[in-house]
Structures are given as C-alpha cells and as structure tokens.
C-alpha positions as CSV (number, residue, x, y, z in Angstrom):
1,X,203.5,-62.4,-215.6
2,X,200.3,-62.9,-217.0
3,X,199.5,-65.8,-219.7
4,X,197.1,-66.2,-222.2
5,X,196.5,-69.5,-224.1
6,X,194.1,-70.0,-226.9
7,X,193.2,-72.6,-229.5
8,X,191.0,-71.8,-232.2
9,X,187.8,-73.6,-230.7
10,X,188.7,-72.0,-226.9
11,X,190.7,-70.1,-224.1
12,X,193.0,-73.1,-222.9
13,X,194.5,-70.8,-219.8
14,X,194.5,-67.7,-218.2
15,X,195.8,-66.4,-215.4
16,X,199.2,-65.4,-213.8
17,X,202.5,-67.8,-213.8
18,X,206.2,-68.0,-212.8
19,X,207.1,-68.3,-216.4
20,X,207.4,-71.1,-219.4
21,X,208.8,-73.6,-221.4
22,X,208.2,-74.1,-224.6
23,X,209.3,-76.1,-227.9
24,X,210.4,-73.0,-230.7
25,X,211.3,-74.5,-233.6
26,X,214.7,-74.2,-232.9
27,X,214.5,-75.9,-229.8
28,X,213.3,-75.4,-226.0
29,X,213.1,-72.2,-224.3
30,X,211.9,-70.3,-221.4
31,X,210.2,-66.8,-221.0
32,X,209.9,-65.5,-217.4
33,X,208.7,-62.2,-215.6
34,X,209.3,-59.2,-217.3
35,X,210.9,-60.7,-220.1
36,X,212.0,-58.3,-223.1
37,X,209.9,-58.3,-226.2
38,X,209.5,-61.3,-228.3
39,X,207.6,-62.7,-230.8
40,X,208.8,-66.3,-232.0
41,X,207.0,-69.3,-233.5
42,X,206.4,-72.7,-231.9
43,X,206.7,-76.3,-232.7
44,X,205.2,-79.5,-231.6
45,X,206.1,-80.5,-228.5
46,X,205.7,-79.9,-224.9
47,X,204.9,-76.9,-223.2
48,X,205.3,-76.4,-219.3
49,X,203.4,-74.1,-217.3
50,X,205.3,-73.0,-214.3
51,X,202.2,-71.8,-212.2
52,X,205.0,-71.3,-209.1
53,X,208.6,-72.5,-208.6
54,X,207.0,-75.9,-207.9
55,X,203.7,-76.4,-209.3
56,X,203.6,-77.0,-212.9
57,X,201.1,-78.0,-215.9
58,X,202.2,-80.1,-218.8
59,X,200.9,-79.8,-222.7
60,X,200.9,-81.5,-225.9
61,X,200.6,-78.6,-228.4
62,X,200.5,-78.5,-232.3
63,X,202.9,-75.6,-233.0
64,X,202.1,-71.9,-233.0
65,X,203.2,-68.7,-232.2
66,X,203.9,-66.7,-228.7
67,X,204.2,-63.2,-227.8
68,X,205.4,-61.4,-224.9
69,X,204.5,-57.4,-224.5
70,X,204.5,-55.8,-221.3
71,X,204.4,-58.6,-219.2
72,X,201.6,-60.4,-220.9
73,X,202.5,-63.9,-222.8
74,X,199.9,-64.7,-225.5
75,X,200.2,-68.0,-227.0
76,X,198.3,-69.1,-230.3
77,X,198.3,-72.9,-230.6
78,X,196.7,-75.0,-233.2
79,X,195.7,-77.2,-230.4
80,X,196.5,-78.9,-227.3
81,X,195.7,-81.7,-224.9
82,X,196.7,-81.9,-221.4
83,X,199.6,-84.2,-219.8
C-alpha cells in the first residue's frame, strides 16, 4: 500500500508500508493492503507506521483526516513530531 503524509508546512512520509495504526476519534484502528474505501477523521494520539511486519515508525499527531482509495492512504495532519 502506498502512504502519503502531509502537514500543512510539509510531506512528513511517503512511500510504501505494511499498513497503520492510528487514533480515530472513536478509538485505535488499523488500515492494511488493499483495504476497502474509507474516509474517517483522526484524533490526537499516536500513529504507527508499519514499514514491514517488524519495522515500525512512531508519531505524535494533532488529529486529522485519512483516506484510503485504491490502495493509496493519504493522511492530513495538523502536525506531527516523531517518537
């Protein structure tokens, strides 16, 4: 899956993943490969990159919004800072 992070000031990441976690504002979950459709908004909290079954990436971020289309995750943060 591909995955696409920006901030308003810069591209955070972008590249190809396993999948992530992050905080919705109903609480934690995960989007994977070839996930269905989804458009949901994001809390603050902690977002995990899963760049392979066992090499992840930890964030801070400010809430937001993701969307997944055709195997592309796009995440809009407010901002972020690394863990």
């Amino acid at each position: 899956m591909i995955l696409e992070i920006l901030t308003p000031e810069k591209k955070l990441f972008s590249g190809e993943v396993y999948g992530i976690q992050l905080p919705g504002i109903t609480g934690l979950f995960e989007i994977l490969d070839r996930h269905a459709p989804l458009v949901s908004a994001l809390a603050k909290g902690n977002m995990k990159i899963l760049k392979t079954k066992t090499e992840f990436e930890y964030y801070t971020i400010q809430g937001g919004f993701v969307e997944v289309l055709r195997n592309k995750a796009t995440i809009l943060i407010e901002g972020a800072t690394q863990v």
